[in-house]
C-alpha positions in Angstrom: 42.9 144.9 137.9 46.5 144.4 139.1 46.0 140.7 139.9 44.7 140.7 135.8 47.6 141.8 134.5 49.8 139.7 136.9 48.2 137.1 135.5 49.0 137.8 132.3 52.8 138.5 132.4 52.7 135.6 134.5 50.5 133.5 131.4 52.9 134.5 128.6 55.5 133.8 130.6 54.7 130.4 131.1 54.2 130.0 127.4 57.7 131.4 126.3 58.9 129.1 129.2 57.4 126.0 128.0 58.1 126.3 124.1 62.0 127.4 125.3 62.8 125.7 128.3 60.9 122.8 128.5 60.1 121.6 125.0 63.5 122.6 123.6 65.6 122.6 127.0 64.4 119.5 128.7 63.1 117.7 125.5 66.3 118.0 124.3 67.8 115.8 127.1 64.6 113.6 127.9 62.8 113.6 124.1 59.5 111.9 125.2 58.8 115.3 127.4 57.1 116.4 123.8 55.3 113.3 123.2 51.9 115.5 124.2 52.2 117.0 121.0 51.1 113.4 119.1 47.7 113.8 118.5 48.2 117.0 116.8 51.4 117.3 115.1 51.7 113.0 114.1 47.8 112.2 114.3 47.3 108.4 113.6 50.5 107.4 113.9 53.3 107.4 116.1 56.0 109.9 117.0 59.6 108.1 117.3 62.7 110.3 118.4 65.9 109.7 116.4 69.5 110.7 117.5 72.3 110.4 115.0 76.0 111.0 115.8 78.7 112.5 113.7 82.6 113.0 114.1 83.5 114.9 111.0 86.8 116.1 112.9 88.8 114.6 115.1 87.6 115.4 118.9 84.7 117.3 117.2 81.1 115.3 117.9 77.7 116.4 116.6 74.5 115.4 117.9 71.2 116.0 116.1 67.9 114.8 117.0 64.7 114.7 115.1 61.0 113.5 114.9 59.6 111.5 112.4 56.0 110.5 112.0 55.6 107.0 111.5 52.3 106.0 109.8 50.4 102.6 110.1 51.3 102.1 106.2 55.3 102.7 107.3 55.2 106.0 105.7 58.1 108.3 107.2 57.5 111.9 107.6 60.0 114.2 109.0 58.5 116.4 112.1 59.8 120.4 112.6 57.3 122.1 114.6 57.2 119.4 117.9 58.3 122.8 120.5 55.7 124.9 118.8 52.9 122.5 119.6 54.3 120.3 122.4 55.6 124.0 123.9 52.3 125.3 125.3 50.7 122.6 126.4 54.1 122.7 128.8 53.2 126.1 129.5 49.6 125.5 130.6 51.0 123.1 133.0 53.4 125.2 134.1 51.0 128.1 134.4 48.4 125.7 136.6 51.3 125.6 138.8 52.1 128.9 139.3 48.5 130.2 139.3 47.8 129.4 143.0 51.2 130.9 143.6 50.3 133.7 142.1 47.0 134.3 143.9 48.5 133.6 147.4 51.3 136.6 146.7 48.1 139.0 145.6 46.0 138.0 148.8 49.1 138.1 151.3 50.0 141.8 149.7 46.4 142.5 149.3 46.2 142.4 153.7 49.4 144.6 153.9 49.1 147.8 155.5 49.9 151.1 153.4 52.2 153.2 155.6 
């Protein structure tokens, strides 16, 4: 029962960790991270990342990045939800990886003796 509900805290934690760390985090540095999310978010076409740069200040710099969905046709479609689908697929990874870690800390406590 406790290894369950280890499981679980660590399972949603791995979620929140892959929509906000690694989707938004590290896909914000290194964009094709969230290219997993393709199939379902830019189905039958192609996802391209695009960066544009404004100074609208002097020593002031903006950076904004976006997805668009490029179609066969050359349609463009603007993409917004990339973390929420590209985010736990991340987390599923990351949860693979901590599962055996997981199991390993229950078994080692598991042979502990109780004083």
């Amino acid at each position: 029962m406790r290894v369950l509900a280890a499981l679980i805290v660590v399972f949603g934690f791995c979620l929140f960790m892959g929509v906000t760390a690694i989707s938004m985090g590290v896909g914000a540095v290194y964009p094709p991270i969230n290219l997993v999310a393709q199939p379902f978010v830019c189905p039958g076409g192609e996802m391209v990342a695009e960066r544009s740069v404004r100074s609208p200040l002097p020593g002031r710099t903006y950076v904004t990045a976006s997805w668009t969905c490029v179609e066969p046709s050359g349609a463009r479609t603007p993409i917004r939800s990339v973390s929420l689908f590209a985010g736990p697929i991340h987390g599923l990874v990351l949860f693979a990886l901590c599962l055996p870690l997981v199991l390993l800390g229950k078994l080692r406590n598991r042979d502990r003796p109780t004083t």
